[in-house]
Phi, psi and omega in degrees: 000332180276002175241093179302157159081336188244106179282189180275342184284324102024292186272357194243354161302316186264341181277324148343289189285338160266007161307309203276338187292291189334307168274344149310288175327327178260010162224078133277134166316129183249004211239021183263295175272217193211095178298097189277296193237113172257137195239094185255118180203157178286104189251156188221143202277325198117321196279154175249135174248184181352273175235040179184144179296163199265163102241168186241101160319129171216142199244117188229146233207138176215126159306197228239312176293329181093044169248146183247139189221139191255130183245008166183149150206144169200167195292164182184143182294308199197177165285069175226209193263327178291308194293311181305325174284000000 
């Protein structure tokens, strides 16, 4: 009720349209530019799921210019080496 506008046709409307920016976006090139510094870490929402806290592996990048691009995210379980493959 506290969100006027957003029906469910409304909300699987808009989870669609960023599914497909989303997978544009994940076969975007990384090898155009010339990666100086990458910064990888595990951020965690707070939210819980069965028995282990959520996280988003997010891999973020600053080019040659000195811009910085977030180049990966994907769900992980945790910070570990099994959730990074």
């Amino acid at each position: 009720p506290e969100a006027k506008g957003l029906s469910a046709s409304t909300v699987a409307r808009l989870k669609r349209q960023w599914a497909q920016e989303y997978d544009a976006w994940r076969q975007c090139r990384l090898d155009r530019d010339r990666w100086v510094y990458l910064w990888a870490d595990g951020i965690y929402s707070g939210l819980r799921a069965e028995d282990a806290k959520l996280c988003a592996l997010v891999v973020i990048g600053v080019n040659d210019r000195g811009e910085k691009c977030f180049l990966a995210i994907e769900d992980g379980v945790r910070e570990s080496t099994q959730s990074w493959r």
